[in-house]
Backbone and ligand atoms as CSV (ligand in chain L), in Angstrom:
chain,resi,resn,atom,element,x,y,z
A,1,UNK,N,N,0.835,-1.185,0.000
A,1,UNK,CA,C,0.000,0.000,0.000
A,1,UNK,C,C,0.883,1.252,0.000
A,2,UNK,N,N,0.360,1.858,-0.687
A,2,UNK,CA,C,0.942,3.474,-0.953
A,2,UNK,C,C,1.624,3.832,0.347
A,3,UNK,N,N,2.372,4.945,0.911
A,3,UNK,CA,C,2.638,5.942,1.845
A,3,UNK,C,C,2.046,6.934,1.675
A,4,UNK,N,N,1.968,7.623,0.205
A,4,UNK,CA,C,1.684,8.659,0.187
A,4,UNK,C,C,0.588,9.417,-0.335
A,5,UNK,N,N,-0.601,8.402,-0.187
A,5,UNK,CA,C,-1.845,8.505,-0.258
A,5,UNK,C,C,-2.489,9.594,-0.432
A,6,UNK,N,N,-2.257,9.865,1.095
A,6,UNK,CA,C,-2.741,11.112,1.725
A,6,UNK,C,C,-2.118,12.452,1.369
A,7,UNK,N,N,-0.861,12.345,0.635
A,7,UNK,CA,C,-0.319,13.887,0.668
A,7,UNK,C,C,0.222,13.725,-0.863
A,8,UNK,N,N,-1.040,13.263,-2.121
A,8,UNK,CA,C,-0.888,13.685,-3.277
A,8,UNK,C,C,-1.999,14.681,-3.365
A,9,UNK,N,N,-1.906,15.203,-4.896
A,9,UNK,CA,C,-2.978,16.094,-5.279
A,9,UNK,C,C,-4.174,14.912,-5.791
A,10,UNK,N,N,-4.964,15.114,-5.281
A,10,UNK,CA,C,-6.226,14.048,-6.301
A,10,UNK,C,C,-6.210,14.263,-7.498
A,11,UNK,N,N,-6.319,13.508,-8.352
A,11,UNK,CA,C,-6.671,13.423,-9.574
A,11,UNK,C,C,-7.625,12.950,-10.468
A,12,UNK,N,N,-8.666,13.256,-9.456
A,12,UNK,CA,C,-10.432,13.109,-9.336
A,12,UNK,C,C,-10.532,15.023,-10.205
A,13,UNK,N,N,-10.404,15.749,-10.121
A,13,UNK,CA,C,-10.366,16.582,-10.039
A,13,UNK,C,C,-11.478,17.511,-9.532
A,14,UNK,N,N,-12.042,16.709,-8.506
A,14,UNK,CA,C,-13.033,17.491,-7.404
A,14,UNK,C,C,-12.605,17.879,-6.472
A,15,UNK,N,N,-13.295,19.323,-6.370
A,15,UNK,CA,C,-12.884,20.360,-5.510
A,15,UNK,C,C,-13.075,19.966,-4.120
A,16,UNK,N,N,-14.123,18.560,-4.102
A,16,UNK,CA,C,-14.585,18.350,-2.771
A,16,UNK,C,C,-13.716,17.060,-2.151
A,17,UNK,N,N,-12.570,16.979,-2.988
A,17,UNK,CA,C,-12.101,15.580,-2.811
A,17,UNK,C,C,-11.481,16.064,-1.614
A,18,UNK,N,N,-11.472,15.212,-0.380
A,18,UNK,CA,C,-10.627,15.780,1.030
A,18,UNK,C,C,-9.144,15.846,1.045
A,19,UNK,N,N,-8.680,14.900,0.039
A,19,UNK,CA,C,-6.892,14.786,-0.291
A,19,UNK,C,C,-6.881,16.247,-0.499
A,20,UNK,N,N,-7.153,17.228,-1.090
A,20,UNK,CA,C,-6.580,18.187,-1.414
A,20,UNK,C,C,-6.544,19.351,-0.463
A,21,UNK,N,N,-7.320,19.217,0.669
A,21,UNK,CA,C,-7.605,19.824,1.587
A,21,UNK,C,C,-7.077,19.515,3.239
A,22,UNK,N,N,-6.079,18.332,2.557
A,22,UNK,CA,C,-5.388,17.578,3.726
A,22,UNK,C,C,-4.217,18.768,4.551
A,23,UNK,N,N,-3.783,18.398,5.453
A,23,UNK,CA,C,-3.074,19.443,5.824
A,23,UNK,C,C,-1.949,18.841,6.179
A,24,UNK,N,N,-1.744,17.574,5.891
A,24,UNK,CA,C,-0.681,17.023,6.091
A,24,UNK,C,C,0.019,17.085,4.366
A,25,UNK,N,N,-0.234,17.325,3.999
A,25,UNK,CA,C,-0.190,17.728,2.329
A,25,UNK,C,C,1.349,18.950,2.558
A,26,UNK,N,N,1.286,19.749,3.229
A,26,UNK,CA,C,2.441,20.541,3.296
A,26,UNK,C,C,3.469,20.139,4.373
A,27,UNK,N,N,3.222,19.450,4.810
A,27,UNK,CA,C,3.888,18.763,6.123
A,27,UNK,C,C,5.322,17.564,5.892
A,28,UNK,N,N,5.762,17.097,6.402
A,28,UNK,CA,C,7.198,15.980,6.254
A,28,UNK,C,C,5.967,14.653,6.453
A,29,UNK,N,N,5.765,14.025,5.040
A,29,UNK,CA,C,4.858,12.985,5.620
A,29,UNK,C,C,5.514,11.975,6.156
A,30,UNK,N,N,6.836,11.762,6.319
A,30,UNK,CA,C,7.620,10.964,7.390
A,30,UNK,C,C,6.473,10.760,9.005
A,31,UNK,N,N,6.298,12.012,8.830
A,31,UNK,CA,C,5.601,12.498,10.354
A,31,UNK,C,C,4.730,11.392,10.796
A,32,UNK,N,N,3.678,10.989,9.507
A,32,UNK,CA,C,2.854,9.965,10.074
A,32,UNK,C,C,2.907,8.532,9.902
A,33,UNK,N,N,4.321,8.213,9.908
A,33,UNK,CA,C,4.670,7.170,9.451
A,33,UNK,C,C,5.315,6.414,10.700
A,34,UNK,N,N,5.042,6.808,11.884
A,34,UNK,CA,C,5.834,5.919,12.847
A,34,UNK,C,C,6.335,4.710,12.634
A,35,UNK,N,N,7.479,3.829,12.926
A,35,UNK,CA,C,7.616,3.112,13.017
A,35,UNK,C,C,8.378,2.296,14.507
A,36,UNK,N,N,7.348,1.221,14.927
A,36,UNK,CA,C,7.708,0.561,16.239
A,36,UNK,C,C,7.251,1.471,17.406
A,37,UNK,N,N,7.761,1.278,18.363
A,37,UNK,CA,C,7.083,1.843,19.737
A,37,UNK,C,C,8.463,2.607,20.594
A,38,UNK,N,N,9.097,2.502,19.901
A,38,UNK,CA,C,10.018,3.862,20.654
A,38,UNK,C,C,9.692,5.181,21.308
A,39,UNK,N,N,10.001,5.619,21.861
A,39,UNK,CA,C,9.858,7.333,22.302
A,39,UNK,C,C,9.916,7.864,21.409
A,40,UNK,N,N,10.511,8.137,20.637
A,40,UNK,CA,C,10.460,8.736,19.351
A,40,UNK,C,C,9.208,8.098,18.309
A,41,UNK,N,N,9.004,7.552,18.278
A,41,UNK,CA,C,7.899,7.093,17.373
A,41,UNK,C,C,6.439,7.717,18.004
A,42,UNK,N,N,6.909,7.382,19.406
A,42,UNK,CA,C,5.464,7.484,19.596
A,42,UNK,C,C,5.168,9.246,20.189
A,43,UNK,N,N,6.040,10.154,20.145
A,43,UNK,CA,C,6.388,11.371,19.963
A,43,UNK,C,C,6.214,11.484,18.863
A,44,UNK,N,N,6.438,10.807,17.569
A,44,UNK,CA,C,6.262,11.015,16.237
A,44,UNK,C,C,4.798,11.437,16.152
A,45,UNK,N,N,4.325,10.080,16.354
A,45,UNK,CA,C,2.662,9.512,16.251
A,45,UNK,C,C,1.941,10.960,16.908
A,46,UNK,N,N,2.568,11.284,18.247
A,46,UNK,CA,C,1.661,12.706,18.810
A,46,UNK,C,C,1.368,13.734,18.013
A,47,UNK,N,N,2.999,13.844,17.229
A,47,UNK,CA,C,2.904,15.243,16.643
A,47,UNK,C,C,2.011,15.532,15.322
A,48,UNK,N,N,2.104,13.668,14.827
A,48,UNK,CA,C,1.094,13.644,14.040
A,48,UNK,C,C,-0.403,14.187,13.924
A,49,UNK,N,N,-0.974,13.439,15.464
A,49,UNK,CA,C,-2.012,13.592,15.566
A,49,UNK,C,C,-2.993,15.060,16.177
A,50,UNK,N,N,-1.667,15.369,16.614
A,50,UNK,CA,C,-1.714,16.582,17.079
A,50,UNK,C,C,-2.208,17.804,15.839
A,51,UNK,N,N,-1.678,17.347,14.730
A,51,UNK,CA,C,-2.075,18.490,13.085
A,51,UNK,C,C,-3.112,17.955,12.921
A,52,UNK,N,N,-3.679,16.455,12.670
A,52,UNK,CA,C,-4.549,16.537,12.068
A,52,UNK,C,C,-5.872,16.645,12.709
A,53,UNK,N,N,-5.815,16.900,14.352
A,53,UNK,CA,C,-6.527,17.345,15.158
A,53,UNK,C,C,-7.236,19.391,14.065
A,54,UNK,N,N,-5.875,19.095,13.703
A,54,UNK,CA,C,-6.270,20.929,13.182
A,54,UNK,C,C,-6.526,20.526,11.743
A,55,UNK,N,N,-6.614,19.890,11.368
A,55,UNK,CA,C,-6.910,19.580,9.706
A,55,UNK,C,C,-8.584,19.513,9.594
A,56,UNK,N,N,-8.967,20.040,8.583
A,56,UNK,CA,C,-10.251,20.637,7.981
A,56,UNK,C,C,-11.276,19.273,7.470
A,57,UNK,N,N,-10.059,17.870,7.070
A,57,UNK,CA,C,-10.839,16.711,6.471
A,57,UNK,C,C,-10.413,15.844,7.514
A,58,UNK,N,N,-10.343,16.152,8.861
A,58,UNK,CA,C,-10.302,14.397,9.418
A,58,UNK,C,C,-11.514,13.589,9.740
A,59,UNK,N,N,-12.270,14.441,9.783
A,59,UNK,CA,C,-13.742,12.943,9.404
A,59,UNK,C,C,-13.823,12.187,8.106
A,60,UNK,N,N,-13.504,12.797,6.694
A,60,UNK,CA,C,-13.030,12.155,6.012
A,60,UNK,C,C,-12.159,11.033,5.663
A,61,UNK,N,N,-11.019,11.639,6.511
A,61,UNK,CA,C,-9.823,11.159,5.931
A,61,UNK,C,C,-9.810,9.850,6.680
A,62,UNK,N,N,-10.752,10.036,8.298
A,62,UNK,CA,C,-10.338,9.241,9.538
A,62,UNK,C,C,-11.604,7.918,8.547
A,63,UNK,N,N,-12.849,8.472,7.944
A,63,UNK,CA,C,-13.553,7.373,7.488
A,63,UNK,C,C,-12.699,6.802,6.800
A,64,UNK,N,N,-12.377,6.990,5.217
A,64,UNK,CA,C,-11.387,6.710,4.504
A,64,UNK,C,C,-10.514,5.409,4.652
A,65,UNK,N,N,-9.915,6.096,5.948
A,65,UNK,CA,C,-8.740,4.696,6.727
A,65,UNK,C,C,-9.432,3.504,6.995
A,66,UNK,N,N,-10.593,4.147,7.480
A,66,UNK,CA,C,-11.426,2.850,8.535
A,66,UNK,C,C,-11.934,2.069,7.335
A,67,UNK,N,N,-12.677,2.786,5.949
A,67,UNK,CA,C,-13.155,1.646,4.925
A,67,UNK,C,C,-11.984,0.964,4.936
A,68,UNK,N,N,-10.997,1.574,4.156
A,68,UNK,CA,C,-9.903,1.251,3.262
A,68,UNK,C,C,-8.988,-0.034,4.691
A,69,UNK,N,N,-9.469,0.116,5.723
A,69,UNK,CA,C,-8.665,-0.774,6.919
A,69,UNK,C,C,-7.343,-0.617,6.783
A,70,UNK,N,N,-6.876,0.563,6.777
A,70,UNK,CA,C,-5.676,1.034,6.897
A,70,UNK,C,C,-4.617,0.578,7.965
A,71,UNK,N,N,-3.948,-0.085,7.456
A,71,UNK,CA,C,-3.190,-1.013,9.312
A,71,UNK,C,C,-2.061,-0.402,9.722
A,72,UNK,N,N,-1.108,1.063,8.659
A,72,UNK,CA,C,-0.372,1.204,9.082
A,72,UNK,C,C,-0.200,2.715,9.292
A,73,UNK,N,N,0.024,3.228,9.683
A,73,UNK,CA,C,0.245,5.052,10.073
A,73,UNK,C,C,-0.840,5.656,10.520
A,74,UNK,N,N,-0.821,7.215,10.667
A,74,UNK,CA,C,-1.506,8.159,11.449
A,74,UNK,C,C,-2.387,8.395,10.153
A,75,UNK,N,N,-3.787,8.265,10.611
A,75,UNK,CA,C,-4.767,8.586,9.447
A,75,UNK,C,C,-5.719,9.180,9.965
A,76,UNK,N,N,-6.657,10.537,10.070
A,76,UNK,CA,C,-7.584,11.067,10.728
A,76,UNK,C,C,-7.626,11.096,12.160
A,77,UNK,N,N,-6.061,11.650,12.371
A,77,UNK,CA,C,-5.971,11.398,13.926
A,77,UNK,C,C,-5.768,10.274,15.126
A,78,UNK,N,N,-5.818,9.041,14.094
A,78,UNK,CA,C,-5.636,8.417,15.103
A,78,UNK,C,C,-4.580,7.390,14.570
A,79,UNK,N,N,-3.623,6.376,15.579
A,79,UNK,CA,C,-2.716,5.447,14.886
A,79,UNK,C,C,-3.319,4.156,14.731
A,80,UNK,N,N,-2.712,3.265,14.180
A,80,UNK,CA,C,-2.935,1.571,13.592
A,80,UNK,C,C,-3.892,1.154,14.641
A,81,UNK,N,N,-2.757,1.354,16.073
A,81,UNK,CA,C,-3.746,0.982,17.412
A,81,UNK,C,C,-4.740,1.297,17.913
A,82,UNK,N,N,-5.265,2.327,17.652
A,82,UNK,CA,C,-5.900,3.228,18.001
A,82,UNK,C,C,-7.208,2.584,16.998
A,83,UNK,N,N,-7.086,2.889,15.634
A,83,UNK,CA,C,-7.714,2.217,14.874
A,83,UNK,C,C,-8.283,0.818,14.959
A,84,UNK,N,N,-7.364,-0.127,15.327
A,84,UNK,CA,C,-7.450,-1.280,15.747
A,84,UNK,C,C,-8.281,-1.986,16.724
A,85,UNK,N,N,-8.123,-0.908,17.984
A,85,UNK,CA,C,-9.163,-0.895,19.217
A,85,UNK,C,C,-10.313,-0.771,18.749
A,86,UNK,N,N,-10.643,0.337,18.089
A,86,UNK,CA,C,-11.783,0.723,17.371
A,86,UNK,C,C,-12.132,-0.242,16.686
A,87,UNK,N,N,-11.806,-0.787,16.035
A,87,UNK,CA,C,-12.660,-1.775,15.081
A,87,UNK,C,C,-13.077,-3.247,16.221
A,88,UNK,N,N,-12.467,-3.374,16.725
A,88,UNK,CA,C,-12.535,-4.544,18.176
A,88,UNK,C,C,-14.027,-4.568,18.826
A,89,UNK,N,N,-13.700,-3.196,19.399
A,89,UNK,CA,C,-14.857,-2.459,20.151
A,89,UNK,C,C,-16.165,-2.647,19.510
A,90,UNK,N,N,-16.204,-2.167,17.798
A,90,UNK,CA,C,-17.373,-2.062,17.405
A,90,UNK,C,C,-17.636,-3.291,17.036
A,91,UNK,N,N,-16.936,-4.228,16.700
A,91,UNK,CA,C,-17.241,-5.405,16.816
A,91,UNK,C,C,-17.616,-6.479,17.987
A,92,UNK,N,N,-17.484,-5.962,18.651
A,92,UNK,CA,C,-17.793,-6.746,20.151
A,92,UNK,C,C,-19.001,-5.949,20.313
A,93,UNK,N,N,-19.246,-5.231,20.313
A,93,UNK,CA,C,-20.957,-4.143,20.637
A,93,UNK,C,C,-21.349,-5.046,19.220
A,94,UNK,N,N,-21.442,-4.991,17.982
A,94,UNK,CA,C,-21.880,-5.799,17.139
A,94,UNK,C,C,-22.711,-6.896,17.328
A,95,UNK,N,N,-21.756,-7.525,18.190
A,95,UNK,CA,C,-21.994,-9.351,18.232
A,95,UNK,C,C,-23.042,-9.394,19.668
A,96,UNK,N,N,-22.880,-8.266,20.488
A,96,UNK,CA,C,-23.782,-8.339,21.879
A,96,UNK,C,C,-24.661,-7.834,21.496
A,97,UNK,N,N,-24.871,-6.777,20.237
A,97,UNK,CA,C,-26.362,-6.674,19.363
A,97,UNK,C,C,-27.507,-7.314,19.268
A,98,UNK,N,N,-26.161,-8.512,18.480
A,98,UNK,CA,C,-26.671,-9.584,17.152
A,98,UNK,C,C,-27.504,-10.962,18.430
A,99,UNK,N,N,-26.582,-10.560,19.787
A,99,UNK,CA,C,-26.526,-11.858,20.668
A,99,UNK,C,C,-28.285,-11.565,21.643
A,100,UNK,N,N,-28.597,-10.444,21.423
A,100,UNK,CA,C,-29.507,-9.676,21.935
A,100,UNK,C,C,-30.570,-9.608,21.390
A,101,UNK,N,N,-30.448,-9.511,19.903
A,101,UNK,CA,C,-31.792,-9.567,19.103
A,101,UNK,C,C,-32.372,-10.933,19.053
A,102,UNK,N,N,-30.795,-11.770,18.908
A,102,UNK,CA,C,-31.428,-13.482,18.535
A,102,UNK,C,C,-32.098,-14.270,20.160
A,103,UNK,N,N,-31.807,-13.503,20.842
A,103,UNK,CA,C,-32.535,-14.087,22.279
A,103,UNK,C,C,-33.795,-13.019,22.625
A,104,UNK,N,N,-34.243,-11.927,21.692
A,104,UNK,CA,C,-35.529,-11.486,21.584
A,104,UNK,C,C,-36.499,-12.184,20.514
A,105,UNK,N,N,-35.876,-12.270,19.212
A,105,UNK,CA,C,-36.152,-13.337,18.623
A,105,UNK,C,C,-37.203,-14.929,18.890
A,106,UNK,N,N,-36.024,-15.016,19.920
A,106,UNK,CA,C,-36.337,-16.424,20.642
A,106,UNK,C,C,-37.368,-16.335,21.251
A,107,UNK,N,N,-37.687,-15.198,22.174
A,107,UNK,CA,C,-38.311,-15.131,23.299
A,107,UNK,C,C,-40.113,-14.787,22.288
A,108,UNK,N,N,-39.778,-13.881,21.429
A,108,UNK,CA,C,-41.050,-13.512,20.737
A,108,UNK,C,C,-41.864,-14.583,20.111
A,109,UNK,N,N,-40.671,-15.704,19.467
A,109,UNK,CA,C,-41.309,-17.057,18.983
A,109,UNK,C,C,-41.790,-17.355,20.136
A,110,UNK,N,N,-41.225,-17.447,21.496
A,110,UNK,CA,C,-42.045,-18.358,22.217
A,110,UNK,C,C,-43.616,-17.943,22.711
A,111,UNK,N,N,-43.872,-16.472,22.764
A,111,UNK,CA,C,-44.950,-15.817,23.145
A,111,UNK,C,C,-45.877,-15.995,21.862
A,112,UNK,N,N,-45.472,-16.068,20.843
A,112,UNK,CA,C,-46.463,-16.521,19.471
A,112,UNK,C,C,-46.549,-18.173,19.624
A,113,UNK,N,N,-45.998,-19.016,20.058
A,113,UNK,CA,C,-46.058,-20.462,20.374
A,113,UNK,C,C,-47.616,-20.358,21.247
A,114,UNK,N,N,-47.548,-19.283,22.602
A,114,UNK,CA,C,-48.315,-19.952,23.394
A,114,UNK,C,C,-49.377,-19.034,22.939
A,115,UNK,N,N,-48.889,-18.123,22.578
A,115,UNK,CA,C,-50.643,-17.622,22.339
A,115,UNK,C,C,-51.227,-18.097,21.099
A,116,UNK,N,N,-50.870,-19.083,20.063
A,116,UNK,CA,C,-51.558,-19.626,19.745
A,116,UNK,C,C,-52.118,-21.108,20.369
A,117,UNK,N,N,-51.396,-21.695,21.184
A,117,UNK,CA,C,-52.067,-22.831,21.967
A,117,UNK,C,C,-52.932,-22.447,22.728
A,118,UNK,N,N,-53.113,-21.007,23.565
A,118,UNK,CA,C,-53.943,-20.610,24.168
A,118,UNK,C,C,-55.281,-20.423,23.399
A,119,UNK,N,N,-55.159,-19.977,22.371
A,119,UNK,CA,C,-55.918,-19.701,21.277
A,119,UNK,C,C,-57.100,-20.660,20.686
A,120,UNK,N,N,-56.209,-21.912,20.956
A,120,UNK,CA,C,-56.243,-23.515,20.742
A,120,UNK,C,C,-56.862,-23.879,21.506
A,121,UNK,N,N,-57.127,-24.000,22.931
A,121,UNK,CA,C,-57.079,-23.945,23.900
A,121,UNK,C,C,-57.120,-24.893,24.293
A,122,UNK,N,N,-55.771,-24.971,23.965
A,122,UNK,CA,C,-54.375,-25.950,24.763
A,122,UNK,C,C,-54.085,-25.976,26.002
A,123,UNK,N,N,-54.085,-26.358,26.770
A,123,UNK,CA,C,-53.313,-26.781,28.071
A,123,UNK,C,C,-51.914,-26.220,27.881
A,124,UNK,N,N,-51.483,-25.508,28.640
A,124,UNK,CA,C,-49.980,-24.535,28.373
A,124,UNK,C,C,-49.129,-24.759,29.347
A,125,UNK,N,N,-47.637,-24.707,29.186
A,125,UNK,CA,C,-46.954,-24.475,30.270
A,125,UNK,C,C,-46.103,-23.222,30.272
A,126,UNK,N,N,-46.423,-22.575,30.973
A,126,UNK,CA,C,-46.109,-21.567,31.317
A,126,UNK,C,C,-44.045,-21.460,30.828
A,127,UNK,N,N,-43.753,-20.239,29.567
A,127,UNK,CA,C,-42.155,-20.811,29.535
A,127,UNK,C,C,-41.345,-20.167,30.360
A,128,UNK,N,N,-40.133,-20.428,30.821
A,128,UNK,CA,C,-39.794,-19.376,31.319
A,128,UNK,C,C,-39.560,-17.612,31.800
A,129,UNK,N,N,-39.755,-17.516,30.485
A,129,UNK,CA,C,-40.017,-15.867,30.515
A,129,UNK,C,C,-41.120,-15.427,30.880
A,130,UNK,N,N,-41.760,-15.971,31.472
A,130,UNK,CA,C,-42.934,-15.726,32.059
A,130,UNK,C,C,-43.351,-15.728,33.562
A,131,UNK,N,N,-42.148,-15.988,33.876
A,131,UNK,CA,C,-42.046,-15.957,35.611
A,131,UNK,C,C,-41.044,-14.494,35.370
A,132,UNK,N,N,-40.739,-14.129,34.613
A,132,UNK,CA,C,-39.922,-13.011,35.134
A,132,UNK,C,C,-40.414,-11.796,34.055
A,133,UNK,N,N,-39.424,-10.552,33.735
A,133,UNK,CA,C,-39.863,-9.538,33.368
A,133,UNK,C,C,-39.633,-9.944,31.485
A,134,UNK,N,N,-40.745,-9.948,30.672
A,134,UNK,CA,C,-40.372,-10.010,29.409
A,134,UNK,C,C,-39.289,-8.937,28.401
A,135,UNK,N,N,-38.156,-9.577,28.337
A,135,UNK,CA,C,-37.754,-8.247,27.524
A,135,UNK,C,C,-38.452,-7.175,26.787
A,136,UNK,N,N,-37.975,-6.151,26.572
A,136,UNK,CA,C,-39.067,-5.578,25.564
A,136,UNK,C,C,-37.788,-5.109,24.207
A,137,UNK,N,N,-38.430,-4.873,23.136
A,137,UNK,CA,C,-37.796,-4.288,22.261
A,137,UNK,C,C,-37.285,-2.744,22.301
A,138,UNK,N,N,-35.826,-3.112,22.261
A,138,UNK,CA,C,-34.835,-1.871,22.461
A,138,UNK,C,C,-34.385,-1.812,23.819
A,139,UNK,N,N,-34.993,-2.464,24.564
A,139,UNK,CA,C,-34.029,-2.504,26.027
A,139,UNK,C,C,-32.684,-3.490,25.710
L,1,SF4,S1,S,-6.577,14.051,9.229
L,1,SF4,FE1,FE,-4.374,13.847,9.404
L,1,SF4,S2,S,-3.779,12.197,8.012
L,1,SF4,FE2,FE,-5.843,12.856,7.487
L,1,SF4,S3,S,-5.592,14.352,5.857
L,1,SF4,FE3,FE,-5.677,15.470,7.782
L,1,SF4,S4,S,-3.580,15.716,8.478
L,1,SF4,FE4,FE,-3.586,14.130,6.884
């Protein structure tokens, strides 16, 4: 993958393209290139993040990284790790979503189970969720 992505001129030639409005564009792009975990690197990484804190496209630039899964340098403020956490995070909230809907899911089949046996009028046993508080949707 490129280095220098971020600090060409686009050649989209839209005015709205965020590369051109980068502000690391006039800058030593060494800057966001840390490498390893030294004091110096990670002094690097600050000073990085520190500009593009002042840069005009880092919601852009910071989406950008995150499609593109950018694994290495300072991109919209934040580093690899930084990035990395982030994608973790939203993936773990993801899956306690996904783990949340499919046990509302569950629970809704079972309340359509009995109210049609009730319906039936079936002899029921009461399922578990029914001794306690029924989830509701969006809690
Ligand atoms: S946010 Fe940072 S890396 Fe992105 S364009 Fe701006 S200065 Fe460059």
């Amino acid at each position: 993958m490129s280095k220098t992505v971020a600090f060409e001129t686009s050649t989209s030639g839209h005015e709205s393209d965020w590369r051109n409005r980068a502000e690391c564009r006039s800058r030593d792009p060494e800057l966001w290139w840390p490498v390893g975990s030294s004091k110096q690197a990670l002094d690097q990484a600050e000073e990085a993040k520190a500009i593009c804190q002042q840069c005009p496209v880092l919601a852009p630039c910071d989406r950008w990284a995150d499609e593109q899964g950018m694994d290495v340098g300072v991109w919209g403020g934040l580093t690899e790790d930084e990035r990395r956490s982030r994608r973790r995070s939203r993936n773990r909230a993801k899956a306690a979503e996904a783990r949340r809907l499919a046990e509302l899911a569950k629970v809704r089949a079972e309340q359509e189970a009995l109210a049609a046996e009730m319906a039936a009028g079936l002899p029921v046993q009461l399922p578990p969720w029914r001794t306690g508080p029924i989830p509701r949707q969006g809690s």
